[in-house]
N, CA, C and O atoms as a GROMACS GRO file, in nm:
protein
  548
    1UNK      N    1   0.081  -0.118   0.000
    1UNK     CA    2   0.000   0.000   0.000
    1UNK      C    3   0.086   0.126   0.000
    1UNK      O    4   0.055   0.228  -0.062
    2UNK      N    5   0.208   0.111   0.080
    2UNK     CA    6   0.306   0.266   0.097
    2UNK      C    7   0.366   0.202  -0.003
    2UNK      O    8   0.482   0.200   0.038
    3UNK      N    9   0.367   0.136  -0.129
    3UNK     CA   10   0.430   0.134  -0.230
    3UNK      C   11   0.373   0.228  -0.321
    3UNK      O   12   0.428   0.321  -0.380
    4UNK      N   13   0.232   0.181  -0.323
    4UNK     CA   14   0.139   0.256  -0.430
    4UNK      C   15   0.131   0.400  -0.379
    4UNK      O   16   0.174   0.475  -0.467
    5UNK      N   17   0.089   0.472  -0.262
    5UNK     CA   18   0.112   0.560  -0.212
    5UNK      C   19   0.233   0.635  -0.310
    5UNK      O   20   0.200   0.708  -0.403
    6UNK      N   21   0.364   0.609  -0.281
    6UNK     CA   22   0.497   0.650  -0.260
    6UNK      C   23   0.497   0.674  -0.476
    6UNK      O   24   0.548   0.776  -0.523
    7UNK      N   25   0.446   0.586  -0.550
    7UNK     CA   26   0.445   0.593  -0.692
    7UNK      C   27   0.302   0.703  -0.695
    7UNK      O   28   0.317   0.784  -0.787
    8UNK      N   29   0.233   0.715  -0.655
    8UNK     CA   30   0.042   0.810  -0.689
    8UNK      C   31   0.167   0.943  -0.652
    8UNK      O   32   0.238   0.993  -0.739
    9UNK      N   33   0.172   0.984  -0.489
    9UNK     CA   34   0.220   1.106  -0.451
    9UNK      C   35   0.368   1.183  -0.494
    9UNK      O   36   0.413   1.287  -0.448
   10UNK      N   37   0.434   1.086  -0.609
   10UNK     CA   38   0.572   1.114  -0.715
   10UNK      C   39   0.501   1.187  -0.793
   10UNK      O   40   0.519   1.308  -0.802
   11UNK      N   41   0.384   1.102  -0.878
   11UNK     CA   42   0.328   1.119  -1.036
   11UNK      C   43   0.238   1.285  -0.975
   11UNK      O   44   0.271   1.396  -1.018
   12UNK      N   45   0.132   1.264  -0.877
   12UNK     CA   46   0.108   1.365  -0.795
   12UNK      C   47   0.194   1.549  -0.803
   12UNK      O   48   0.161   1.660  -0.844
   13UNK      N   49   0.314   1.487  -0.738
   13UNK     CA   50   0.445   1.598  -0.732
   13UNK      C   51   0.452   1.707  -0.850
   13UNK      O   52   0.444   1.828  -0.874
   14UNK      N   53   0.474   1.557  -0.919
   14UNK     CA   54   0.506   1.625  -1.091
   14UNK      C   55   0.379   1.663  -1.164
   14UNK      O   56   0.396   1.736  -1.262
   15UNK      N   57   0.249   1.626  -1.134
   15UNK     CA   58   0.169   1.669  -1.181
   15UNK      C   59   0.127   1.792  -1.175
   15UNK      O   60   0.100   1.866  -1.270
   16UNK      N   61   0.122   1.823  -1.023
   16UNK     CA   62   0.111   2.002  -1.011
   16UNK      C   63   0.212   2.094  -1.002
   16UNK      O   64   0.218   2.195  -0.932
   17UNK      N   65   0.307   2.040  -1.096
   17UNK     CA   66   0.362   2.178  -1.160
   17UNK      C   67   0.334   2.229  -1.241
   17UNK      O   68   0.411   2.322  -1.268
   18UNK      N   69   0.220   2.212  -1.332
   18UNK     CA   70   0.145   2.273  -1.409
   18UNK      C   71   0.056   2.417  -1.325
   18UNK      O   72   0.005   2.524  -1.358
   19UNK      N   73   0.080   2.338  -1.200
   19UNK     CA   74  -0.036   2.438  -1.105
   19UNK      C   75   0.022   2.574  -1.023
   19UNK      O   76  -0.022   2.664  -0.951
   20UNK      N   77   0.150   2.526  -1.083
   20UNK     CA   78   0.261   2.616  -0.964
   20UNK      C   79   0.210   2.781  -0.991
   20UNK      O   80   0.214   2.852  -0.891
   21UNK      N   81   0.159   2.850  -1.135
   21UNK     CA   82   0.152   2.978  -1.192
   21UNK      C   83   0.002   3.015  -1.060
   21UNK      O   84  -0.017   3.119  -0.997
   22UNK      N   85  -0.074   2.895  -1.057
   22UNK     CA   86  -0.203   2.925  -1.007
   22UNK      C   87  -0.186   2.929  -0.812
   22UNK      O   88  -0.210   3.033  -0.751
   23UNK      N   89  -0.153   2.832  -0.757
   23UNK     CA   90  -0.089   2.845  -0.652
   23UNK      C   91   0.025   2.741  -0.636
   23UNK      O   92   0.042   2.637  -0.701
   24UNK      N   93   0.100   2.792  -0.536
   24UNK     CA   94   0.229   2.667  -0.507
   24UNK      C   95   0.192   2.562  -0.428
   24UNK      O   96   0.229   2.446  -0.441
   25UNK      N   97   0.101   2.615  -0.328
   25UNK     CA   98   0.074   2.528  -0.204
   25UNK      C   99   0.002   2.384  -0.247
   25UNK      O  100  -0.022   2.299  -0.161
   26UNK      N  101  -0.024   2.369  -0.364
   26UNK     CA  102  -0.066   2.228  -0.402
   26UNK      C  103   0.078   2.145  -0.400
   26UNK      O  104   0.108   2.043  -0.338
   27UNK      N  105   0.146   2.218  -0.481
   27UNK     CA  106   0.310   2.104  -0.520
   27UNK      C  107   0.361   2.110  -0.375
   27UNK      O  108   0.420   2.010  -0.335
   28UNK      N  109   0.348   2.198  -0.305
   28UNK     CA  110   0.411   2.222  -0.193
   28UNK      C  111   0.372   2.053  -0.081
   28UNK      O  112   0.445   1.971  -0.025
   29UNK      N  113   0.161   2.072  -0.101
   29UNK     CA  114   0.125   1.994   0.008
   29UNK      C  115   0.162   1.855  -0.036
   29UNK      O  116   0.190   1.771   0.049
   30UNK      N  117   0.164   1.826  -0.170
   30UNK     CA  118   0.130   1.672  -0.207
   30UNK      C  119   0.315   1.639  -0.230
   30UNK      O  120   0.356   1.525  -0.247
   31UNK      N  121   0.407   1.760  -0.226
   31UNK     CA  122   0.538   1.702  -0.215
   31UNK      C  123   0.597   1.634  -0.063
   31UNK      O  124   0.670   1.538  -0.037
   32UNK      N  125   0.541   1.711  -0.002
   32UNK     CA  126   0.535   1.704   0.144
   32UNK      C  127   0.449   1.561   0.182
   32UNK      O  128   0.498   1.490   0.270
   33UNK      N  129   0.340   1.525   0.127
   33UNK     CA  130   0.330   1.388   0.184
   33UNK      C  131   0.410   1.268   0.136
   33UNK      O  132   0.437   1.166   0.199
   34UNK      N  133   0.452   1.310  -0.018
   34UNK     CA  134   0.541   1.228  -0.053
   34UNK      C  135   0.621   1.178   0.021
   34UNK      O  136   0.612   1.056   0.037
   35UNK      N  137   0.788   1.292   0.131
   35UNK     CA  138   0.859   1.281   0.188
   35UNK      C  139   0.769   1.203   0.293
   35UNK      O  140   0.816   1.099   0.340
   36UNK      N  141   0.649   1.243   0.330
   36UNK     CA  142   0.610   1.093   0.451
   36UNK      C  143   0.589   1.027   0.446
   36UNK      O  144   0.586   0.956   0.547
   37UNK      N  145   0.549   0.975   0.313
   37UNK     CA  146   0.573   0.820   0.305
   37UNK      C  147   0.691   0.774   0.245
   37UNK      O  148   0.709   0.652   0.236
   38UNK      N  149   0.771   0.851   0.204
   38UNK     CA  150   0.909   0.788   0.227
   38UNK      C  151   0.959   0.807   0.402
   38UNK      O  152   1.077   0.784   0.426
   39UNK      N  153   0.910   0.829   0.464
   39UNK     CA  154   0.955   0.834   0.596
   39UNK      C  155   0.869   0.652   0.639
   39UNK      O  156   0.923   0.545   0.668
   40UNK      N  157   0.752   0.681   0.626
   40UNK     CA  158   0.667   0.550   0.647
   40UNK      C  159   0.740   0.432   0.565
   40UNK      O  160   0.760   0.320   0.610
   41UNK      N  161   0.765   0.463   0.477
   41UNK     CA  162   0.860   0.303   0.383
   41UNK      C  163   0.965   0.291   0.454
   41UNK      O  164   1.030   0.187   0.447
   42UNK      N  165   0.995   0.368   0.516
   42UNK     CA  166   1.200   0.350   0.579
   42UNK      C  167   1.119   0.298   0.688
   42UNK      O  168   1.120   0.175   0.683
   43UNK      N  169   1.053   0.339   0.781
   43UNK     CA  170   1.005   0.260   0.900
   43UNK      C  171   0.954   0.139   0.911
   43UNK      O  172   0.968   0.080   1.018
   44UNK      N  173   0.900   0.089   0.824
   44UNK     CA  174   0.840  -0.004   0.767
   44UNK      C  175   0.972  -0.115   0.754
   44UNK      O  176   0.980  -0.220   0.816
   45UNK      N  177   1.070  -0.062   0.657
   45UNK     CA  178   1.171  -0.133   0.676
   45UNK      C  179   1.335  -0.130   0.740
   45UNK      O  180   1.448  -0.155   0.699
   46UNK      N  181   1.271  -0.084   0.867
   46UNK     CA  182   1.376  -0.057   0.956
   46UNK      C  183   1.459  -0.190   0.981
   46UNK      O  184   1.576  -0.184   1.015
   47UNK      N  185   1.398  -0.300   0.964
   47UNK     CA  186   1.458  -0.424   0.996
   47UNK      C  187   1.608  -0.459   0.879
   47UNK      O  188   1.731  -0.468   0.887
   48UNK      N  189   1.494  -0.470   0.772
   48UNK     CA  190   1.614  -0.424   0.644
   48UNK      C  191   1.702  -0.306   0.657
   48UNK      O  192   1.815  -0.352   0.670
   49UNK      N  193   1.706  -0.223   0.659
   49UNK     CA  194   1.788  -0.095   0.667
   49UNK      C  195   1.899  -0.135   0.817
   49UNK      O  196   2.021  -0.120   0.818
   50UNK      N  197   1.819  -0.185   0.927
   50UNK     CA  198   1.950  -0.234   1.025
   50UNK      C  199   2.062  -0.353   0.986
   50UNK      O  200   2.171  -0.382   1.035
   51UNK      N  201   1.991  -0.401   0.884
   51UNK     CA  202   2.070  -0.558   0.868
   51UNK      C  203   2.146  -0.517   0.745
   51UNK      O  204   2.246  -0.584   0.721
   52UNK      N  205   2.114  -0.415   0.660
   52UNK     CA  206   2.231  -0.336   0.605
   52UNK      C  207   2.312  -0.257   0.618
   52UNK      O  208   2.414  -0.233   0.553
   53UNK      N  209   2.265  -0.209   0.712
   53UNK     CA  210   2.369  -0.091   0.798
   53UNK      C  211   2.511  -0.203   0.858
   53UNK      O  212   2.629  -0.169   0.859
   54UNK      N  213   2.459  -0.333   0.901
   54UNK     CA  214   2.536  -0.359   1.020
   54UNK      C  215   2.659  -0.442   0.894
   54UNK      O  216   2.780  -0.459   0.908
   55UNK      N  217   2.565  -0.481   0.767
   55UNK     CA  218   2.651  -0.548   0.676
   55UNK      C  219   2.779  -0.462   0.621
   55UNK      O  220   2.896  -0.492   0.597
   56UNK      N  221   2.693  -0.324   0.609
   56UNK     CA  222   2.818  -0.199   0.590
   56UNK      C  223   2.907  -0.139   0.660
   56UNK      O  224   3.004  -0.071   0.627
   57UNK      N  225   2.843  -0.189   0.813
   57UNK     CA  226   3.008  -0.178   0.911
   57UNK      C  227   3.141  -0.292   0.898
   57UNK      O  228   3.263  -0.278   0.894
   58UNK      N  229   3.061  -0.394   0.894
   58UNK     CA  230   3.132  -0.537   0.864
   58UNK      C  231   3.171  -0.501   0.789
   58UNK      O  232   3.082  -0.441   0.728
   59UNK      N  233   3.292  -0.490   0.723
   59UNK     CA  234   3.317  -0.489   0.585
   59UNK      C  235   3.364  -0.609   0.505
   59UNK      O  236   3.377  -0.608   0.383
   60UNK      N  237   3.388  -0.714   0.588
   60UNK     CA  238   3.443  -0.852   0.540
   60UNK      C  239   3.260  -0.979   0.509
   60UNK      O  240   3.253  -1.076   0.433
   61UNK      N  241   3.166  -0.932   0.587
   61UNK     CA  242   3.101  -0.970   0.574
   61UNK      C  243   2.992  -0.906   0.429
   61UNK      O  244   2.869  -0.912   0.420
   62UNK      N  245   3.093  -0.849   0.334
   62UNK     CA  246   2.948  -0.792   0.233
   62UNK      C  247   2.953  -0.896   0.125
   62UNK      O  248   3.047  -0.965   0.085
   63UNK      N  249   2.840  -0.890   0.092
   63UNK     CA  250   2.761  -0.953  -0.006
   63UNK      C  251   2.731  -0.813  -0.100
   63UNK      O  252   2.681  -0.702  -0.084
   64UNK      N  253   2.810  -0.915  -0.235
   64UNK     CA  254   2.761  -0.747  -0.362
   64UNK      C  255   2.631  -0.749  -0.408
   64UNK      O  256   2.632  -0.722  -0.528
   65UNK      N  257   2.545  -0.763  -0.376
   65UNK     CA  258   2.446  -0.749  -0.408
   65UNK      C  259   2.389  -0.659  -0.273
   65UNK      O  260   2.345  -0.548  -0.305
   66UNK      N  261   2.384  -0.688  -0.138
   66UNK     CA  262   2.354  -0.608  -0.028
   66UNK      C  263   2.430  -0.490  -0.003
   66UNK      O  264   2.399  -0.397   0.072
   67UNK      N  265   2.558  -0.504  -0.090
   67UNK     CA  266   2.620  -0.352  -0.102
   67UNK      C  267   2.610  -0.242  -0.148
   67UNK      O  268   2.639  -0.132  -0.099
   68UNK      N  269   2.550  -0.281  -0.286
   68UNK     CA  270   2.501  -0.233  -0.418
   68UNK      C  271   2.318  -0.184  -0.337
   68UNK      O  272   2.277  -0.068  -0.328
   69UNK      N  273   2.245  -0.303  -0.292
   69UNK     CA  274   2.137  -0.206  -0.223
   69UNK      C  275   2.191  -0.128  -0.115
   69UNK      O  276   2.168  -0.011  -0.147
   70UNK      N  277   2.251  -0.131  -0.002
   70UNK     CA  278   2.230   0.000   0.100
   70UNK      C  279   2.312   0.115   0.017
   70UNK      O  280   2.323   0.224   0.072
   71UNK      N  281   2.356   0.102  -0.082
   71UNK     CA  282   2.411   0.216  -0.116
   71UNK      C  283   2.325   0.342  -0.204
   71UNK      O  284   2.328   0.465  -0.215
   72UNK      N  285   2.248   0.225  -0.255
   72UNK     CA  286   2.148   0.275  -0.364
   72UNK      C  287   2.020   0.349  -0.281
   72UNK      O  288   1.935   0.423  -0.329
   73UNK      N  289   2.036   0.301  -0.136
   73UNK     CA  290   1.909   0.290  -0.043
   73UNK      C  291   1.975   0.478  -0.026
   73UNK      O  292   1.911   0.573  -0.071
   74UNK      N  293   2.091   0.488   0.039
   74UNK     CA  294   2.166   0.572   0.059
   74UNK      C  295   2.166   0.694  -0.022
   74UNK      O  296   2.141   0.798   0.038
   75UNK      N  297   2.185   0.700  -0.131
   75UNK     CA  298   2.210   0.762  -0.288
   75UNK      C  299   2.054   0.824  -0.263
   75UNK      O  300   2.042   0.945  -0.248
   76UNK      N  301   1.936   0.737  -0.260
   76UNK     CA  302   1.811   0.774  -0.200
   76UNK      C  303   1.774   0.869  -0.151
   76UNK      O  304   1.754   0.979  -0.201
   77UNK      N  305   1.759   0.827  -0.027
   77UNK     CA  306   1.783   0.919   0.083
   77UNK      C  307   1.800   1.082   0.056
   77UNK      O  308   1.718   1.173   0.058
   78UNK      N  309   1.962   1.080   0.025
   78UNK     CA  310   2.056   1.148   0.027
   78UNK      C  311   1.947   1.278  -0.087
   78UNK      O  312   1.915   1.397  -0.075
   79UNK      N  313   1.924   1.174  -0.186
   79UNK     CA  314   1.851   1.276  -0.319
   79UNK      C  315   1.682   1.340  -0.286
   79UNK      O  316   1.623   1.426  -0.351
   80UNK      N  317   1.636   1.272  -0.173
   80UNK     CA  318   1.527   1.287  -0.119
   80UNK      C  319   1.533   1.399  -0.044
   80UNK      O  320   1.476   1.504  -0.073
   81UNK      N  321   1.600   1.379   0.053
   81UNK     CA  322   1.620   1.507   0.150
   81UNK      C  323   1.684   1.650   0.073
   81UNK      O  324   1.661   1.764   0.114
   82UNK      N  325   1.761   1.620  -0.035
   82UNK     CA  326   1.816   1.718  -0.143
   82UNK      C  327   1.664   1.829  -0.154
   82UNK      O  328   1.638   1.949  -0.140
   83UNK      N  329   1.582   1.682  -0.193
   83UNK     CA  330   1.477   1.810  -0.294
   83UNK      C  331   1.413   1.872  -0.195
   83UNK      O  332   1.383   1.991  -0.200
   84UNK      N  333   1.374   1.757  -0.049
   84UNK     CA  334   1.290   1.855   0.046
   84UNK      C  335   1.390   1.974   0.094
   84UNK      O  336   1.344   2.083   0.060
   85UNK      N  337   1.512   1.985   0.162
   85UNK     CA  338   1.534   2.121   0.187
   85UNK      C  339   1.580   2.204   0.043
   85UNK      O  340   1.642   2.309   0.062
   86UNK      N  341   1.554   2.164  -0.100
   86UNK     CA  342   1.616   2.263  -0.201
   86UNK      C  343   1.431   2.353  -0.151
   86UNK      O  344   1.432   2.475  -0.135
   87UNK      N  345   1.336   2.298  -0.139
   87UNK     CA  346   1.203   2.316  -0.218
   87UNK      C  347   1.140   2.417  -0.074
   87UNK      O  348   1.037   2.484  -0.087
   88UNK      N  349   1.216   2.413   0.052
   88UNK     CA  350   1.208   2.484   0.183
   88UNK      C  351   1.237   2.598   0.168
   88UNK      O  352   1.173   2.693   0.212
   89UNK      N  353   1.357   2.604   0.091
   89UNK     CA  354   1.454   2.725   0.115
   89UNK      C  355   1.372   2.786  -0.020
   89UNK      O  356   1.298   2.883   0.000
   90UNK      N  357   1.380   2.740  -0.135
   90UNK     CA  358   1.279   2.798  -0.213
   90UNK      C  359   1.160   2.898  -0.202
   90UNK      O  360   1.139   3.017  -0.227
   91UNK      N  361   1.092   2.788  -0.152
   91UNK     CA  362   0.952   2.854  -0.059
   91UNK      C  363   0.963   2.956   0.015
   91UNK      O  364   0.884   3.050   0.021
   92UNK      N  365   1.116   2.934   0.107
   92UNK     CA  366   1.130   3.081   0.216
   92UNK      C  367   1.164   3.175   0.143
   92UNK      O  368   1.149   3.292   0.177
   93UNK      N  369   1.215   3.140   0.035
   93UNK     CA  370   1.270   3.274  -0.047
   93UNK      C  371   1.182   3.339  -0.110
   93UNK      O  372   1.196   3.460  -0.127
   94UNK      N  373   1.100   3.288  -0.147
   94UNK     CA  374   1.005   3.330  -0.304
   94UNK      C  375   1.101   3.315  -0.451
   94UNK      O  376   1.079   3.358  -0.564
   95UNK      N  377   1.190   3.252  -0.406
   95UNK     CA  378   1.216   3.274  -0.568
   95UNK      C  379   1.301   3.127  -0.611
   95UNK      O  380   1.299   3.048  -0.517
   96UNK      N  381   1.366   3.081  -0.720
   96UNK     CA  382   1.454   2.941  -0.708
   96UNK      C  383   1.566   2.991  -0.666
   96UNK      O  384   1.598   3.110  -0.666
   97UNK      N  385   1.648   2.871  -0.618
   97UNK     CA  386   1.772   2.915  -0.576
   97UNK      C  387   1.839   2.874  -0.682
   97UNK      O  388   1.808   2.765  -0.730
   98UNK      N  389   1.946   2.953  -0.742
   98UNK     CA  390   2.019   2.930  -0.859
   98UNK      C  391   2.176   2.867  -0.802
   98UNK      O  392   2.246   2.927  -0.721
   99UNK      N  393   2.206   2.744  -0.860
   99UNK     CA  394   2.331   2.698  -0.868
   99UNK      C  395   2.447   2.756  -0.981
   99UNK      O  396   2.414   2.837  -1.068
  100UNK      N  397   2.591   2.702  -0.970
  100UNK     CA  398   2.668   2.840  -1.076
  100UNK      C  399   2.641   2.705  -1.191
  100UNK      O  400   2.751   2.667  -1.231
  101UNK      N  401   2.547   2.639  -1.242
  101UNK     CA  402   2.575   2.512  -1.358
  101UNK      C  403   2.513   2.560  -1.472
  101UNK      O  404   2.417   2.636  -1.461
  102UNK      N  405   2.560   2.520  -1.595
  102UNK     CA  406   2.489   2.567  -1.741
  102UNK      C  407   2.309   2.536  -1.722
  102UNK      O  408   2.259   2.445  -1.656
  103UNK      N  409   2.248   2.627  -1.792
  103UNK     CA  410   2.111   2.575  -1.797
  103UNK      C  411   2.103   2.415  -1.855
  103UNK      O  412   2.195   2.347  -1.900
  104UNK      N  413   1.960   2.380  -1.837
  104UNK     CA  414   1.889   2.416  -1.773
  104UNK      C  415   1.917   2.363  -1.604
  104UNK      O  416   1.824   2.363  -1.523
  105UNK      N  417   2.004   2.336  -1.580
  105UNK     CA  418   2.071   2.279  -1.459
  105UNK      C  419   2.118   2.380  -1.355
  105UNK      O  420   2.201   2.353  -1.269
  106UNK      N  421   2.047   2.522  -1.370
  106UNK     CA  422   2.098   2.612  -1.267
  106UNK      C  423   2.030   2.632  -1.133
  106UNK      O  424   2.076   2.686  -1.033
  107UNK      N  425   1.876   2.562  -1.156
  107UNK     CA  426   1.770   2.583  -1.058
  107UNK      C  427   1.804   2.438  -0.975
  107UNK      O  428   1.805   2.324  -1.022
  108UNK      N  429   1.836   2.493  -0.808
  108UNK     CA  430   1.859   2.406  -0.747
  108UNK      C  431   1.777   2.272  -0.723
  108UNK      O  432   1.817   2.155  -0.727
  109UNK      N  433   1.619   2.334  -0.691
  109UNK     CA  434   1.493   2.267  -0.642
  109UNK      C  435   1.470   2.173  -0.783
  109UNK      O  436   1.415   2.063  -0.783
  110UNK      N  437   1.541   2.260  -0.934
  110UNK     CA  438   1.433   2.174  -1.032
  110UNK      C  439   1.587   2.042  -1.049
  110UNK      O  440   1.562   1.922  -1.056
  111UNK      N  441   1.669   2.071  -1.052
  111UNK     CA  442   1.792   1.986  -1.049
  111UNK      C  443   1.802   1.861  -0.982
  111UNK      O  444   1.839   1.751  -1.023
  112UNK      N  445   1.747   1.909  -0.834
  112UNK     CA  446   1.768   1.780  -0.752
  112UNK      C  447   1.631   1.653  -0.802
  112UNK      O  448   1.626   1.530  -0.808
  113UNK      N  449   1.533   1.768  -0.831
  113UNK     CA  450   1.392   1.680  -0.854
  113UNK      C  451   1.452   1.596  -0.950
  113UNK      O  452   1.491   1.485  -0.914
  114UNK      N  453   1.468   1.638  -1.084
  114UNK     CA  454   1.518   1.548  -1.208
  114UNK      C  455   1.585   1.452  -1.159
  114UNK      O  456   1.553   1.340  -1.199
  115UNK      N  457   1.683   1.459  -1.074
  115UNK     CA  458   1.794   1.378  -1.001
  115UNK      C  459   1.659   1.240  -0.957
  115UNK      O  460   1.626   1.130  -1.003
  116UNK      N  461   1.614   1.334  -0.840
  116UNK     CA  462   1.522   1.213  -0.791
  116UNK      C  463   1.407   1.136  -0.900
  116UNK      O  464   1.378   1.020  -0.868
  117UNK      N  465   1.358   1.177  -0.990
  117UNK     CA  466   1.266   1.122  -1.047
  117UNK      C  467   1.348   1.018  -1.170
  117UNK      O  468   1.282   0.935  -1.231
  118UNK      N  469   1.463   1.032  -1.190
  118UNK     CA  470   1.567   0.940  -1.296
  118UNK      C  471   1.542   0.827  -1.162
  118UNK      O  472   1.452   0.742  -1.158
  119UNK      N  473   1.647   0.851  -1.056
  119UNK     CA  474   1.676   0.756  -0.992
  119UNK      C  475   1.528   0.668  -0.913
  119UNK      O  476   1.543   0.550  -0.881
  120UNK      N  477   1.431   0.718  -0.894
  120UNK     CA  478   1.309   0.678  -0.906
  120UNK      C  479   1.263   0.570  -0.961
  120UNK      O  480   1.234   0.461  -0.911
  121UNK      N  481   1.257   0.622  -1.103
  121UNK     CA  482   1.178   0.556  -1.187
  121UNK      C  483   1.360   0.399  -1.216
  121UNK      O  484   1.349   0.280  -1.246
  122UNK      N  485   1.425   0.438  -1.202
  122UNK     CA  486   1.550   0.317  -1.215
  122UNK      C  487   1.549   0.256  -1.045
  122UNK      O  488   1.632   0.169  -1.016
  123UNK      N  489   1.478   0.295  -0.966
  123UNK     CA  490   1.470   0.213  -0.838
  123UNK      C  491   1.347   0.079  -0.850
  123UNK      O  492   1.342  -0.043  -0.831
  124UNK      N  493   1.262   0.186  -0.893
  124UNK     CA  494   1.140   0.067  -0.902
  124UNK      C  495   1.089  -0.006  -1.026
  124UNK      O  496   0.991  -0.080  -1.031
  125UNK      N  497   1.186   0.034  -1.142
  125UNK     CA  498   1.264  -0.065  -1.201
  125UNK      C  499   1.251  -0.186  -1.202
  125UNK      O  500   1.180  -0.279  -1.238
  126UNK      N  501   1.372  -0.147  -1.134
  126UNK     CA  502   1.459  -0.272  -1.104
  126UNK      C  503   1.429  -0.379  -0.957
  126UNK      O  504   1.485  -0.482  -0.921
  127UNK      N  505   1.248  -0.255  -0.865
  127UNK     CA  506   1.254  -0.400  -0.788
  127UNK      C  507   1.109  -0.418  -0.847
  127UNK      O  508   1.031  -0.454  -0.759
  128UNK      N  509   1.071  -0.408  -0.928
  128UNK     CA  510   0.909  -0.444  -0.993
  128UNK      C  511   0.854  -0.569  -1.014
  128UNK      O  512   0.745  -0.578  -1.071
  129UNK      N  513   0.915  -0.670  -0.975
  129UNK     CA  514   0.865  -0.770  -0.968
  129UNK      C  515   0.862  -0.836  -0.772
  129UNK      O  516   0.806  -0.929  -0.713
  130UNK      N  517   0.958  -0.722  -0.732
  130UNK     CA  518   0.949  -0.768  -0.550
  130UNK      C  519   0.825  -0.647  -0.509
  130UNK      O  520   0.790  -0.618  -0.395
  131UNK      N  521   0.784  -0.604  -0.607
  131UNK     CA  522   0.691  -0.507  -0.560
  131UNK      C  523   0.571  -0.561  -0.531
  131UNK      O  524   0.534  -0.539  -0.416
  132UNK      N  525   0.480  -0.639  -0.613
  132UNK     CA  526   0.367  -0.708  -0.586
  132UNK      C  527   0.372  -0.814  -0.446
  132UNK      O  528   0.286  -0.851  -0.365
  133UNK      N  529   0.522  -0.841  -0.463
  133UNK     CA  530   0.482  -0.953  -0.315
  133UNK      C  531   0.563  -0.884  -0.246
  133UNK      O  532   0.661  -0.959  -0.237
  134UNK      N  533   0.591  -0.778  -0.185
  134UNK     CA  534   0.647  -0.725  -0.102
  134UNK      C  535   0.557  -0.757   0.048
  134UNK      O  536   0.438  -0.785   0.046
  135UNK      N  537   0.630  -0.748   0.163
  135UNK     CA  538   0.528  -0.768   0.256
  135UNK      C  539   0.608  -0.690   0.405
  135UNK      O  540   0.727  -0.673   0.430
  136UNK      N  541   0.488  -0.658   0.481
  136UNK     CA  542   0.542  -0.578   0.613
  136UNK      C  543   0.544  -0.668   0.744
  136UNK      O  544   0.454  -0.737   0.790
  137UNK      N  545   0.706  -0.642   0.803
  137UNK     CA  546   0.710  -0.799   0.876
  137UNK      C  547   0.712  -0.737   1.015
  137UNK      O  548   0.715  -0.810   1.114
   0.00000   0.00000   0.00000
């Protein structure tokens, strides 16, 4: 269910930026639940996320395949929290925050999004067949 959630409130995201000229506070609210159910999926699999964490202290104990996920889990994260504080500071500003990079790559908030919605759509990918039988333990 926080699968389907987590894919509706992405497509959601990107949908009301069409709406941004009319008000922001739509992309604003439905980006914002997004980040909670990526908060709800990480909790969900806190069990996984500890038993990779502990594989990534071990370092003699990795398995490339469990390396390759907490890193990717990581890379995540990392691009998630990017867009929520690019899209904060945004908001506090009124205006985008500009990075020094060639267009169209100068807008911080729209940069990181692209970032996240590539790596997105190549996350669930690649687990789309553990998606239907996924289960909460």
């Amino acid at each position: 269910m926080v699968h389907l959630g987590l894919l509706l409130s992405a497509a959601a995201a990107l949908g009301t930026l069409q709406l941004l000229h009319v008000r922001q506070a739509y992309h604003t609210v439905v980006g914002l639940a997004f980040v909670g159910l990526v908060v709800v999926h990480l909790v969900q699999r806190r069990r996984t996320i500890a038993r990779m964490a502990t594989q990534f202290v071990r370092a003699r104990t990795f398995v490339q395949r469990r390396i390759r996920l907490a890193v990717s889990d990581l890379v995540l994260l990392f691009i998630t929290a990017n867009v929520l504080v690019s899209g904060v500071v945004d908001w506090g500003r009124g205006e985008p925050t500009q990075l020094p990079l060639p267009p169209p790559f100068q807008r911080w908030h729209l940069t990181s999004s692209i970032a996240l919605v590539v790596y997105l759509v190549v996350h669930v990918w690649r687990r789309r067949k553990r998606l239907w039988r996924s289960t909460i333990r």
